[in-house]
C-alpha positions in Angstrom: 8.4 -35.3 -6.6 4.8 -34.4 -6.6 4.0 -30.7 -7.7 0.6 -28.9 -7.2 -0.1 -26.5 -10.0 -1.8 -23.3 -9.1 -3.2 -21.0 -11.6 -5.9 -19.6 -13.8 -7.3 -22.6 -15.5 -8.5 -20.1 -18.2 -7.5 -16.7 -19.6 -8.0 -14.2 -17.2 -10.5 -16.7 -15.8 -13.1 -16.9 -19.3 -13.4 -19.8 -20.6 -14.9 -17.9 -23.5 -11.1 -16.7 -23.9 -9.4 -20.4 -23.9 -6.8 -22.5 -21.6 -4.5 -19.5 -19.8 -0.9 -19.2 -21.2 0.0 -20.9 -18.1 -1.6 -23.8 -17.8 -0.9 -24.5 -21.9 2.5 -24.2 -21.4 3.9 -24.1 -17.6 1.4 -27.1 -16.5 1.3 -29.0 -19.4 5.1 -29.1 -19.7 5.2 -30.1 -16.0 2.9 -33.4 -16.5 5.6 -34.6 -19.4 8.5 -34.6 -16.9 9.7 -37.3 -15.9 10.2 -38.0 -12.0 7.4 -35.6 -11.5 3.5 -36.3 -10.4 1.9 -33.2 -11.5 -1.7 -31.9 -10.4 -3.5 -28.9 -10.9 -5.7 -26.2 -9.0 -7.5 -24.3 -10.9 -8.2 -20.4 -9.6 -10.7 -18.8 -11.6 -13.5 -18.7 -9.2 -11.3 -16.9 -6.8 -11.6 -13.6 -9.0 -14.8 -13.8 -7.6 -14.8 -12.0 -4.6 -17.7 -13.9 -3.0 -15.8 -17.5 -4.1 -12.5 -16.2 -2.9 -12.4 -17.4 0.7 -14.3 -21.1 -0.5 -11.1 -21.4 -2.9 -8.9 -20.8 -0.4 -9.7 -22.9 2.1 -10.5 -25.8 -0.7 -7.3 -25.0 -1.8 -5.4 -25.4 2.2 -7.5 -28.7 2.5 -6.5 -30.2 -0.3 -2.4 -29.3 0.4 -3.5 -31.6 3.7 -4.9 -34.5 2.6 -2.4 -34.9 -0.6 1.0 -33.1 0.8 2.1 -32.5 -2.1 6.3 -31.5 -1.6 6.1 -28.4 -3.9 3.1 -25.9 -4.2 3.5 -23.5 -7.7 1.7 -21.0 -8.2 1.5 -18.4 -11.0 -0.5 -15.4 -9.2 -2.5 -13.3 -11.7 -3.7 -10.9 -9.0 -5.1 -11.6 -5.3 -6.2 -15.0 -6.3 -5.1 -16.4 -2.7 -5.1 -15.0 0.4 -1.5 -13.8 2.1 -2.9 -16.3 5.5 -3.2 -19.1 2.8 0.2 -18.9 2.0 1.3 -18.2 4.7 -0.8 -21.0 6.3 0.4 -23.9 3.6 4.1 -22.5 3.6 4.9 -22.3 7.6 2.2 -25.3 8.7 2.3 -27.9 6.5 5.7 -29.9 5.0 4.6 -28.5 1.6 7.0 -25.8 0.1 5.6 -23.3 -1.8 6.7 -21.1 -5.0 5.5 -18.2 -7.2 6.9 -17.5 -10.4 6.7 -13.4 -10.7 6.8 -13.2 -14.3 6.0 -9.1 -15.1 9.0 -8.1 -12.6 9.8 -5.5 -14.8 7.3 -2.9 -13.9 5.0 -5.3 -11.1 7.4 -5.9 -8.2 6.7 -3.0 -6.4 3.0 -2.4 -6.9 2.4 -6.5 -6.1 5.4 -8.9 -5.9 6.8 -7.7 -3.0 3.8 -7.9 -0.9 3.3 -11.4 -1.8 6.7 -13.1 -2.1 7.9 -13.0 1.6 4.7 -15.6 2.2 6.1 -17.9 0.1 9.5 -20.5 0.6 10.5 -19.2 -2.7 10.2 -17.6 -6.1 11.4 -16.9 -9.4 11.5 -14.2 -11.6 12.0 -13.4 -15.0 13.5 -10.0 -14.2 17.1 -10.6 -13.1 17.4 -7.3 -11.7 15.3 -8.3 -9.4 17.4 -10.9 -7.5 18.8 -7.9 -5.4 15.3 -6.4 -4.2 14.4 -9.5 -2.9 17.6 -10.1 -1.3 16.8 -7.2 0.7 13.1 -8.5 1.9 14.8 -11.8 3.0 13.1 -14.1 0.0 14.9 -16.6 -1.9 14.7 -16.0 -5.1 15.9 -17.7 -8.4 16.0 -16.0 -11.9 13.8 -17.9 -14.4 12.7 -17.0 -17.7 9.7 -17.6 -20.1 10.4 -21.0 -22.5 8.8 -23.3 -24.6 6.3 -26.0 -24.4 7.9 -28.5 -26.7 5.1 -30.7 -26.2 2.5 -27.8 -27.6 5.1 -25.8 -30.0 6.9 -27.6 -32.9 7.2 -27.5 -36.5 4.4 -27.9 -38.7 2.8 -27.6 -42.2 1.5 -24.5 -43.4 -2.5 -24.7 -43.7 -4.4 -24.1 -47.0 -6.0 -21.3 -45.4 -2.5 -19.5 -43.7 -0.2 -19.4 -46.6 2.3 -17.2 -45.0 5.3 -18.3 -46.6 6.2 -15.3 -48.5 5.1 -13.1 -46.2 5.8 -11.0 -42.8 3.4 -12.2 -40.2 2.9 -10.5 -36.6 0.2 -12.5 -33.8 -1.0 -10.5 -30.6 -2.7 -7.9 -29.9 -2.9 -4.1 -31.4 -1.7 -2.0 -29.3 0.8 1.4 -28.5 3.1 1.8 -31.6 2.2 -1.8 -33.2 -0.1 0.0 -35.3 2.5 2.4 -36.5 4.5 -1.0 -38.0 2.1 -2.3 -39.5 1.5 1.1 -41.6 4.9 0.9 -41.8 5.4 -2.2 -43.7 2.1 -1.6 -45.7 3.6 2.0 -47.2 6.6 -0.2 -48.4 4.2 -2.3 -50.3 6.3 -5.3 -47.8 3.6 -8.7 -47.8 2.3 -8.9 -44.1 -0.6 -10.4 -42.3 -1.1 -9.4 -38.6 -3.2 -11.3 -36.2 -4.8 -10.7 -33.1 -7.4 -8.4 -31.6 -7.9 -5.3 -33.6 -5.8 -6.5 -36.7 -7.5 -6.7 -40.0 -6.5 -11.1 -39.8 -8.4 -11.0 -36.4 -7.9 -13.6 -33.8 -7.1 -17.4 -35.2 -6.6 -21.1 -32.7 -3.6 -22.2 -31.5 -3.2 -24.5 -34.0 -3.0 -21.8 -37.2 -0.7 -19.6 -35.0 1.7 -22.5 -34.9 1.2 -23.0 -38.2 2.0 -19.3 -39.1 5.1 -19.5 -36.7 6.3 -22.6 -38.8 6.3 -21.1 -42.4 6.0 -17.6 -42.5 9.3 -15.7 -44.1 9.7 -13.6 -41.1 8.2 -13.5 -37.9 7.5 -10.3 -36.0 8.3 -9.6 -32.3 7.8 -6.5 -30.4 9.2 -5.7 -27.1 7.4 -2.4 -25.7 5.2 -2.3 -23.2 1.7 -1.5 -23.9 1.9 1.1 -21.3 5.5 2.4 -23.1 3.4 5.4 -24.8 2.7 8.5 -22.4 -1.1 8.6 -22.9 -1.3 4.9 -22.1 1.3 5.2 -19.0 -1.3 8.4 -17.3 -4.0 5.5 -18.5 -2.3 3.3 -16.0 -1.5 5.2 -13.4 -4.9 6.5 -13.0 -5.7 3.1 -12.2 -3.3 2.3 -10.5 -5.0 5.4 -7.6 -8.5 3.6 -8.4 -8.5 0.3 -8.9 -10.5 -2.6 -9.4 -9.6 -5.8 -7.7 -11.6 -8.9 -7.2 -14.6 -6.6 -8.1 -13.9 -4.1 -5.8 -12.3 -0.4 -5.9 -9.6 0.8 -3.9 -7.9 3.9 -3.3 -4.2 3.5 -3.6 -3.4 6.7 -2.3 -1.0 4.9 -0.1 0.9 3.3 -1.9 1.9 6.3 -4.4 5.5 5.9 -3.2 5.3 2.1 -4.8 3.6 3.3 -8.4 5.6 6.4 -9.0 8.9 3.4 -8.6 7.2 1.1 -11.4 7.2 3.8 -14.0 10.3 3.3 -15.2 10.0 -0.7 -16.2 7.1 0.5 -18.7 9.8 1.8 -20.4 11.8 -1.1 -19.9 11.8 -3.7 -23.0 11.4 -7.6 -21.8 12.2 -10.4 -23.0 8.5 -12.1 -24.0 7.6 -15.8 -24.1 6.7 -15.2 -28.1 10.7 -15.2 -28.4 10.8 -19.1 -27.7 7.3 -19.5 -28.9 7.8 -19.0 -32.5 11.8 -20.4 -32.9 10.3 -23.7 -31.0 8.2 -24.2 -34.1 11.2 -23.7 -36.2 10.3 -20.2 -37.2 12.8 -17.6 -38.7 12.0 -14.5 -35.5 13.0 -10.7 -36.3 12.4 -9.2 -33.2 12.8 -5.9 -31.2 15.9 -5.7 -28.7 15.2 -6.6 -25.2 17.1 -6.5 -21.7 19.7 -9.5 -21.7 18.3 -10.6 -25.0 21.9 -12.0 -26.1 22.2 -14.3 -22.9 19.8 -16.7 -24.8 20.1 -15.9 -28.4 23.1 -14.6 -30.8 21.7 -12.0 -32.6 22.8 -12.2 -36.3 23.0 -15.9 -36.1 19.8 -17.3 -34.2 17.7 -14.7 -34.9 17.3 -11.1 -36.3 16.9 -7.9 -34.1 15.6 -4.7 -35.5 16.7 -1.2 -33.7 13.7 1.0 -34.7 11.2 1.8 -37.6 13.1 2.0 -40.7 15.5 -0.4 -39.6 12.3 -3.3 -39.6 11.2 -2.2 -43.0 14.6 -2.4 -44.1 15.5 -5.8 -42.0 11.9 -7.3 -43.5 13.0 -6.2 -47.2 16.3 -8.0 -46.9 15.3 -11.1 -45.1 12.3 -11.4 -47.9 15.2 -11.7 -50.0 17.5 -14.0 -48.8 15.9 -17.4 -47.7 18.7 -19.4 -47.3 20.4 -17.5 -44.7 16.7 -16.9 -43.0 16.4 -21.5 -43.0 20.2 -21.4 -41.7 19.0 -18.9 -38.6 15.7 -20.4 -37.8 17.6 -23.5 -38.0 20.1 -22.3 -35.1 17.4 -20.8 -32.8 15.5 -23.8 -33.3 18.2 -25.9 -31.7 19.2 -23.5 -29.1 15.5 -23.5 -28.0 15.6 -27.2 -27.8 18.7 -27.8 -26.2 18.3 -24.8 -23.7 15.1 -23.3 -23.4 12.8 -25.5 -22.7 10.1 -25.3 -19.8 11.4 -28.8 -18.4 14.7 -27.4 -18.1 13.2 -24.1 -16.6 12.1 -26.3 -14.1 14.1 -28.4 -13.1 16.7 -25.3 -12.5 14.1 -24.0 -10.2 13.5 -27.3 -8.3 17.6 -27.9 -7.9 17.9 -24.1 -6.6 15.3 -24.2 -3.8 13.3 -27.5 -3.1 14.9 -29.2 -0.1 
């Protein structure tokens, strides 16, 4: 089968920023399957607005000349055009699908006006399945995985000794902050990294290093809109709004925004989840939607309820090793033998390619 990847080549399309999230791991794992000839289009110029309608029709020519059977794309906002779609999905022999990964709180301020123009998508969010049922779209539940290929076990580094400590990587942001004091006031050993932490940013390879051998991993499961000052934040820009380097009134579509509140309240399952077990690491994480349909809490990983219960989970884990190895060890093989973005995959491909 040959697949055409579609996505940002970099992070939100800087290059200053690194390889996007999907092309590290959705792509990459794609050109390691077997039975699969795997090619890439990248879509960073297309945030351009005055390179957006070159891309597209670059983008139609080359689904002519190649015909590749499956188109995938991973939308990060208007990228394509609707007529591209449209144009590649009804006029060629190419079938096209869009993985809608921020379902959550996204589908009806900018799924649902793109998935009809596509043969099929997935979606992380498997209460979405029904809502597209009822615009006509096949649609297959998915969810994020791991890259074996990018995320396995590995030494600890001389400069990221972490294995005595609790370690958090991402970005600071709503209530993270308040953990982190958290932890420090309970004098618990802790190194966060990411913008706006004190440990600052670090390269793929010394986060997989940290997700190898730290004691405990961190995970948190809120949205960064969860908090009330960030949600009128949103909204506000979700009336005025800047896309492809234009503004828009969305007076509109007010019906549409005021019905995505809710999944900012909503905790999701995040792609850190298998990150960090796929490189073997012990993961205390917040609870999340259908969280125990992939791991056993208690015996794959650790899941903290609120505050207190994290200082109090990251006191007693500190404490008892040997029952943190057995656990990582668990989640480690349940990533492997389940989770993986091959198997992702292949699920999708059995559901819906014809």
């Amino acid at each position: 089968m040959r697949v055409l990847f579609c996505c940002l080549h970099y992070s939100y399309g800087r290059p200053e920023w690194g390889l996007s999230h999907e092309y590290v791991n959705l792509y990459d794992a794609l050109t390691h399957m077997s039975g699969i000839e795997a090619g890439f289009f990248g879509l960073d110029e297309a945030l351009h607005p005055e390179r957006r309608d070159v891309v597209n029709e670059r983008l139609i020519r080359l689904v002519q000349e190649t015909q590749p059977d499956v188109l995938f794309c991973q939308l990060f906002t208007e990228e394509l055009k609707k007529e591209t779609i449209e144009f590649i999905t009804r006029r060629t022999r190419t079938q096209t699908i869009n993985w809608f990964g921020d379902d959550h709180w996204r589908f009806h301020i900018f799924s649902k006006q793109w998935a009809p123009h596509f043969t099929a998508v997935c979606t992380t969010d498997v209460t979405a399945l029904p809502l597209y049922q009822k615009l006509g779209v096949t649609a297959v539940a998915t969810q994020w995985g791991v890259n074996q290929h990018r995320y396995y076990p590995v030494p600890a580094t001389a400069e990221f000794e972490v294995a005595s400590s609790v370690t958090f990587v991402g970005q600071k942001y709503g209530i993270r902050g308040r953990y982190y004091e958290d932890l420090r006031r309970a004098s618990i050993p802790g190194h966060f990294f990411g913008s706006g932490w004190p440990g600052g940013t670090i390269g793929f390879e010394h986060m997989r290093s940290v997700f190898s051998t730290s004691a405990v991993n961190l995970n948190f499961t809120e949205s960064p809109h969860g908090q009330f000052a960030e949600r009128i934040k949103l909204l506000s820009r979700f009336v005025v709004r800047r896309e492809l380097g234009r503004w828009r009134v969305n007076l509109g579509h007010m019906r549409d925004t005021a019905r995505a509140v809710p999944g900012y309240q909503r905790r999701q399952i995040k792609a850190r989840i298998f990150e960090i077990l796929g490189c073997g690491g012990f993961l205390l994480t917040g609870d999340a939607e259908h969280l125990g349909a992939y791991y056993e809490p208690g015996v794959e990983i650790a899941v903290f309820k609120n505050r207190s219960d994290l200082v109090e989970q990251c006191r007693y884990f500190l404490n008892h090793p040997e029952l943190r190895d057995r656990m990582a060890r668990a989640g480690y093989e349940r990533t492997l033998r389940e989770h993986t973005y091959e198997q992702r995959f292949r699920a999708i491909f059995s559901a819906v390619v014809h």
